[in-house]
TORVOVO-661113 format. One record per residue (C-alpha): x, y, z. Coordinates in Angstrom, 1 decimal. Example, Ala and Ser with C-alpha at 12.3 -4.5 7.8 and 13.67 -1.06 7.14 Angstrom:
# residues 2
NODE     c1     c2     c3
NODE   12.3   -4.5    7.8
NODE   13.7   -1.1    7.1
//
This chain:
# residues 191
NODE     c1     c2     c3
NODE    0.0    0.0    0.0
NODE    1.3    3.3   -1.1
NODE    2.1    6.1    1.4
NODE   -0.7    8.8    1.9
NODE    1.0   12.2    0.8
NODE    1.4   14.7    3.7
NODE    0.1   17.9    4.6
NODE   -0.5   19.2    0.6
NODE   -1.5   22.8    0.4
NODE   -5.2   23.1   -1.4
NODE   -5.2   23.4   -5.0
NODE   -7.3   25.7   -6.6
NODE   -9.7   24.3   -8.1
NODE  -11.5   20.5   -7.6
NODE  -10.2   19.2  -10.7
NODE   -6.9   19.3   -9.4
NODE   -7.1   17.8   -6.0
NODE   -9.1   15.0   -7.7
NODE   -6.7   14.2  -10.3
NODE   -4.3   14.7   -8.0
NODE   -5.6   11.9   -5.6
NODE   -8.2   10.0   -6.8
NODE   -6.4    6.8   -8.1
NODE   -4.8    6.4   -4.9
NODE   -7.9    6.6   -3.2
NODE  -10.1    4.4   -5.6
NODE   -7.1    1.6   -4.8
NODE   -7.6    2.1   -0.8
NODE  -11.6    1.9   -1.5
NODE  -11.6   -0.7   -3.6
NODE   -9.4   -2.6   -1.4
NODE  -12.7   -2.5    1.3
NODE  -15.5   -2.7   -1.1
NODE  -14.2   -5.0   -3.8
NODE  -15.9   -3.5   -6.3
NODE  -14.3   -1.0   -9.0
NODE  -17.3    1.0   -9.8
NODE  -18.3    1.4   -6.2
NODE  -14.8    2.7   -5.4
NODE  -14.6    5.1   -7.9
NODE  -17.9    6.6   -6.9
NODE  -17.5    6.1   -3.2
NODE  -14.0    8.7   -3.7
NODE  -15.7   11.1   -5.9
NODE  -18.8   11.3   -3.6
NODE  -16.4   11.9   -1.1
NODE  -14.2   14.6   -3.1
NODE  -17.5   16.1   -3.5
NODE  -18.3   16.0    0.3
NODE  -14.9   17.3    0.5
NODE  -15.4   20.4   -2.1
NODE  -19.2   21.2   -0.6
NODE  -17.7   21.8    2.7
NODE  -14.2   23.3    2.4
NODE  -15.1   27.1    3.8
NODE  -16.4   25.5    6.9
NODE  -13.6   22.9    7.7
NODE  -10.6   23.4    9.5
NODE   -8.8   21.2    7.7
NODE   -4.6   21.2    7.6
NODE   -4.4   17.5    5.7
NODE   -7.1   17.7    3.2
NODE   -6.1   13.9    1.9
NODE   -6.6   12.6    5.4
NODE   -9.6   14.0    5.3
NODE  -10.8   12.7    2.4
NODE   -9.7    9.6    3.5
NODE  -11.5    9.1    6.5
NODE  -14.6   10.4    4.8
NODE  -13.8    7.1    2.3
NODE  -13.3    4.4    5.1
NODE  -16.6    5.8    6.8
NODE  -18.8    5.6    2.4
NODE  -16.4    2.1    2.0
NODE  -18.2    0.6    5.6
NODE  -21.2    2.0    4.3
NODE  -21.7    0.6    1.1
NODE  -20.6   -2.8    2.8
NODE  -23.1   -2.8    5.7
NODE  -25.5   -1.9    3.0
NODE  -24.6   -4.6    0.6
NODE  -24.7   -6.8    3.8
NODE  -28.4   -5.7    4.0
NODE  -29.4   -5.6    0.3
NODE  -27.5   -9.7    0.0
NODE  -29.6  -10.7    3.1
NODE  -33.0   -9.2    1.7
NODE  -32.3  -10.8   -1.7
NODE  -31.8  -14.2    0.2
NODE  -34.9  -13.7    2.0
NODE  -37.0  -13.2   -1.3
NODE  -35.1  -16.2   -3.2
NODE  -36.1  -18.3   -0.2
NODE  -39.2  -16.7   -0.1
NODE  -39.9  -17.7   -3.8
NODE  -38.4  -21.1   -3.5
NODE  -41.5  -21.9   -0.6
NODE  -44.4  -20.5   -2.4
NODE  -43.0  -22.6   -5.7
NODE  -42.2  -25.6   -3.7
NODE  -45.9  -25.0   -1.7
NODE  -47.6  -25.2   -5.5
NODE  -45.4  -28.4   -6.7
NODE  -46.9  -30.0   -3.6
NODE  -50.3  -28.4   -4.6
NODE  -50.3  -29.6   -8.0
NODE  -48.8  -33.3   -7.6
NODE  -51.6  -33.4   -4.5
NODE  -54.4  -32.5   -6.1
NODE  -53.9  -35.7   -8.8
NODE  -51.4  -37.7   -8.0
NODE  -53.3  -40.6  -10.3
NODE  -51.9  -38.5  -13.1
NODE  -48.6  -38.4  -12.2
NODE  -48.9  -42.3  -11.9
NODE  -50.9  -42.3  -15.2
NODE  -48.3  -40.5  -16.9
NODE  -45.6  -42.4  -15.9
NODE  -47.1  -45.6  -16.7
NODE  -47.7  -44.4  -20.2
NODE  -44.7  -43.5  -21.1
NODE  -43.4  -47.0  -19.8
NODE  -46.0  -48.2  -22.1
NODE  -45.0  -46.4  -24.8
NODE  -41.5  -47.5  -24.3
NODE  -42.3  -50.8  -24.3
NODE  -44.4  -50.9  -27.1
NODE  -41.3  -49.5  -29.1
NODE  -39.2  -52.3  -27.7
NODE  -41.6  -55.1  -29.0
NODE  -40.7  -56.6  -32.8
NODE  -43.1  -54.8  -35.5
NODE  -45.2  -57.8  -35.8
NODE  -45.6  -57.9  -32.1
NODE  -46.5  -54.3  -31.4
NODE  -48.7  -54.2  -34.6
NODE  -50.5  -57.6  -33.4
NODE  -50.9  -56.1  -30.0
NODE  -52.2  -52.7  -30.8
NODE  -54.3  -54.4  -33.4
NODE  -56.0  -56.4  -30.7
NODE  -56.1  -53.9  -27.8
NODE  -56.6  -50.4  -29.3
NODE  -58.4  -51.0  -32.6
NODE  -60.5  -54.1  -30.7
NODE  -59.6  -56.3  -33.6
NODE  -60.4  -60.2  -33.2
NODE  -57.5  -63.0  -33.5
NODE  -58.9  -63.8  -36.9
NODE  -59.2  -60.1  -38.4
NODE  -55.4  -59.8  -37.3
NODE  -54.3  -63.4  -38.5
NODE  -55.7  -62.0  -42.2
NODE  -54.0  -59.0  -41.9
NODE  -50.4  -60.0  -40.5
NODE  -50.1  -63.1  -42.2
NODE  -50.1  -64.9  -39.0
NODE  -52.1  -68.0  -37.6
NODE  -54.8  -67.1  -34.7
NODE  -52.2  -69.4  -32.6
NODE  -49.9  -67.0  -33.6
NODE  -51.4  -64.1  -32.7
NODE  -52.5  -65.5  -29.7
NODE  -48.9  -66.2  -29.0
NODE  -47.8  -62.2  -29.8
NODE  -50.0  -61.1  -27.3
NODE  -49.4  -63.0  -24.4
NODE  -45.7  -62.1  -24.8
NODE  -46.8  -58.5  -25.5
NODE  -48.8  -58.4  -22.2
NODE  -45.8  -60.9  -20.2
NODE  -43.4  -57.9  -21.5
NODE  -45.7  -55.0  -19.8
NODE  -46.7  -57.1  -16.7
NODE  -42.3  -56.9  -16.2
NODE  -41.9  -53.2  -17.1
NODE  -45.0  -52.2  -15.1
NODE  -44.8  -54.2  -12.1
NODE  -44.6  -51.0   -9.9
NODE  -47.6  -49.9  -11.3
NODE  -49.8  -53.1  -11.6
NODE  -52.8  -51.6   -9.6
NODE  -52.6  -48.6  -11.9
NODE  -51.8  -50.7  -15.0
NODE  -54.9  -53.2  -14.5
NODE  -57.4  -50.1  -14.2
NODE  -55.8  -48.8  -17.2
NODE  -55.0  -51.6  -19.5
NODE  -57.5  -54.6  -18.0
NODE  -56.1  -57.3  -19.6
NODE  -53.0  -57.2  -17.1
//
């Protein structure tokens, strides 16, 4: 840390005692408040301070001065950004209740959809996983309510063989859905 000049006479004018000091001052404020910007207008607000009230200070050491007016802005602007940090804690935590107080809301007032939606989407999954023949067979027989013999003539298949497609269609879901089998038998029955 640099030396603080001593006892300087006053300039004339403001410009000159503030180009004159300022970068060694926006150093010592910036080395409290951590922030360039802030520094630079926490020593001109003080320079100002300084300027407003020169006829009515006694003052032999205008840089000490100005220095102690910067240390008492610097603490300041910290116990203030102490305040304004806590307040914007406050408020996140604030909005993290009242969102976490809706999730709840929502995922209480249905949970059955939630359930529903999972086990559709393991459906879904599963249906993918199946051969073509397989899936086509099963959503033949379970979505468009087609009997063994309209999708034997339109597979190629025996009704054996499409009796055989779906029971490994259904064995397949039972596995993949057998956290959800209470759910699963009220929405596919044939579970």
């Amino acid at each position: 840390m640099e030396k603080q000049p001593k006892n300087v006479v006053l300039p004339h004018g403001f410009e000159e005692i503030y180009a004159k000091y300022k970068s060694y001052f926006v150093r010592i404020a910036l080395s409290y408040v951590r922030d360039r910007m802030a520094a630079e207008d926490i020593v001109t607000d003080s320079f100002v301070v300084f300027w407003e009230n020169r006829h009515e200070l006694d003052v032999r050491n205008i840089p000490a001065y100005i220095y102690t007016v910067i240390i008492h802005k610097c603490r300041n602007w910290l116990r203030d950004r102490q305040q304004h940090l806590r307040a914007h804690d406050n408020l996140q935590r604030a909005e993290l209740r009242i969102l976490s107080d809706y999730v709840l809301r929502q995922t209480a007032d249905d949970p059955g959809k939630l359930l529903l939606d999972e086990a559709l989407h393991i459906i879904e999954r599963e249906l993918l996983r199946m051969s073509p023949v397989r899936r086509r067979v099963f959503i033949a027989y379970r979505y468009e309510e087609m009997s063994y013999r309209e999708i034997a003539a339109i597979c190629s298949l025996t009704e054996s063989q499409v009796d055989y497609e779906i029971r490994a269609a259904k064995k397949m879901l039972r596995v993949a859905l057998k956290d959800y089998l209470p759910l699963a038998a009220w929405l596919v029955p044939f579970l």
